[in-house]
KEMI-663406 format. One record per atom (N, C-alpha, C): residue in three letters; x, y, z. Coordinates in pm, whole numbers, plus 50000, padded with zeros to 5 digits. Atoms other than C-alpha are relative to their C-alpha. Layout:
<vexlums>
alaXYZ
...
</vexlums>
This chain:
<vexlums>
unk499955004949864
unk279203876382211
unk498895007050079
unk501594992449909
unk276033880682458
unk500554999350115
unk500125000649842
unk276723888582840
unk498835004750036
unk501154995449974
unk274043889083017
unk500065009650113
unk499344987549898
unk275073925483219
unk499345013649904
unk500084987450061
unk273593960283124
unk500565009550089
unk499114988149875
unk275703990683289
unk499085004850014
unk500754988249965
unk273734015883422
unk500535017949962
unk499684993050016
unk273974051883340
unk501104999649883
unk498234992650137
unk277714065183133
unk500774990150084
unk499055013149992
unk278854027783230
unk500564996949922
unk500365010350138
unk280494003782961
unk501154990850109
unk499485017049970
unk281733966383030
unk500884997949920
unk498965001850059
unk285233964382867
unk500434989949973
unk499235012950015
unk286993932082765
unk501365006650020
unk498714995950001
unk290573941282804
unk500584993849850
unk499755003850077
unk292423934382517
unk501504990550067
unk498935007649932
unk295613906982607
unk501275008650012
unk498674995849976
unk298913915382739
unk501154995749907
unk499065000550075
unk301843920982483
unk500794983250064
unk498885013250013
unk303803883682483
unk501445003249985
unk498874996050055
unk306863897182338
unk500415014149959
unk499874983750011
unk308523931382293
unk500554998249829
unk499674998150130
unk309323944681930
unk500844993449932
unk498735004750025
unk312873928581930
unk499594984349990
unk500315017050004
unk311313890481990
unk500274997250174
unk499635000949887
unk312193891082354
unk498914992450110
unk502085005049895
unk309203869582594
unk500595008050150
unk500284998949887
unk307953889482869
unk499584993950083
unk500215001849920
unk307873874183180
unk498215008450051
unk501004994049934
unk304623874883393
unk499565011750076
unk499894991049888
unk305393896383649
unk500915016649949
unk500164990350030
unk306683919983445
unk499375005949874
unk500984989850121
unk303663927983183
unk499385009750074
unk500404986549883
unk302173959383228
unk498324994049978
unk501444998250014
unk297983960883219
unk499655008149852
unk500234998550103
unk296603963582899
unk499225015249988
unk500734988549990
unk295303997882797
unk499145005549915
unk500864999050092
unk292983994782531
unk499194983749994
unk500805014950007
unk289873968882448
unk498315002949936
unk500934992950115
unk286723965682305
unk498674998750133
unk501354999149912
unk283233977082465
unk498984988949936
unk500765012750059
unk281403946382492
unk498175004050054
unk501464995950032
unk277913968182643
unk500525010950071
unk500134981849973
unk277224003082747
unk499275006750055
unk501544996849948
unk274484019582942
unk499655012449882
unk500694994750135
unk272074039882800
unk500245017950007
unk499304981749998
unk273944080582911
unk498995003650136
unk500874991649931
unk272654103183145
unk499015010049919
unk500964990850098
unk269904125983050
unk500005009249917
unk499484988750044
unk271734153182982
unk501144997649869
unk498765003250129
unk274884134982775
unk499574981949966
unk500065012850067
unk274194107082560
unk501684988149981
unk499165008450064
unk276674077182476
unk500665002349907
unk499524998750140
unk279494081082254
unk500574990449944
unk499675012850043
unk280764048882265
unk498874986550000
unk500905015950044
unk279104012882146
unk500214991449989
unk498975013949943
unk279393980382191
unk500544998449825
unk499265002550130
unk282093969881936
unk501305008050018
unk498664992250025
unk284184000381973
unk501264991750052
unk498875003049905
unk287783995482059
unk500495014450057
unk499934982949953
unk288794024882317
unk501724997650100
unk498515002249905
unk292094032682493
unk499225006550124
unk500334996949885
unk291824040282846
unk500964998150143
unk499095001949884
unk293654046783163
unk500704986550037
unk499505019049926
unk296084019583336
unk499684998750123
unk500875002949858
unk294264027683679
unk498535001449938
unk501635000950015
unk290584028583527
unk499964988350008
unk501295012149987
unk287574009883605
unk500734989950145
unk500475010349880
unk287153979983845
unk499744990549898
unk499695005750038
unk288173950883759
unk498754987050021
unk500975004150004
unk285263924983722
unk499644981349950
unk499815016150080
unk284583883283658
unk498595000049961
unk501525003250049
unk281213874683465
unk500654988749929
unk499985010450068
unk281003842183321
unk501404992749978
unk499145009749992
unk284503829583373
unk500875007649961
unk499604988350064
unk285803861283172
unk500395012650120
unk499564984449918
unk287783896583335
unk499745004049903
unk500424981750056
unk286133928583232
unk500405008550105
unk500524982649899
unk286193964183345
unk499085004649976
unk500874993350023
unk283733980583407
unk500415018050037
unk499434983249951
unk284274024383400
unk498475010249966
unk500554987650027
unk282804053483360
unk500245002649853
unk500064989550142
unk282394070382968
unk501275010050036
unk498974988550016
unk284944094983109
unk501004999850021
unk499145005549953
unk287224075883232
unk500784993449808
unk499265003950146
unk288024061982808
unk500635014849960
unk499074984750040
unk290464083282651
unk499375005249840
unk500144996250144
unk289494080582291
unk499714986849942
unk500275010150098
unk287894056482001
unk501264996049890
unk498894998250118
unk290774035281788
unk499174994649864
</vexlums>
């Protein structure tokens, strides 16, 4: 997938990954009560600050806060966009 968006700096452009449908048991969640997804994959990345390079790339999948980033429309699509420090960890 190409967007045409480069972050700036220890940016990356997230896809969210979708909201659970159903809980373990088979049960459908209602709209209003899914939570915000908390993992997804980095779809681009800027290029670090001078001092700290990039540790993530586009592709990864990363978990990340349920208040991170800023929530974002490009091409018809919701991303986030965050900060590098704002991800918790690579899955």
């Amino acid at each position: 997938m190409s967007i045409n968006f480069k972050p700036l700096a220890d940016r990356v452009l997230i896809e969210p990954a979708p909201a659970e449908q159903t809980t373990a048991s088979g049960l459908i969640i209602p709209d209003t009560a899914k939570e915000k997804p908390l993992k997804g994959t980095v779809i681009a990345a800027g290029s670090g600050k001078s001092d700290e390079p990039m540790t993530v790339k586009v592709g990864d999948t990363v978990l990340f806060g349920q208040y991170s980033g800023t929530e974002i429309k490009l091409e018809g699509k919701n991303y986030l966009i965050m900060r590098e420090a704002d991800i918790y960890g690579i899955i």
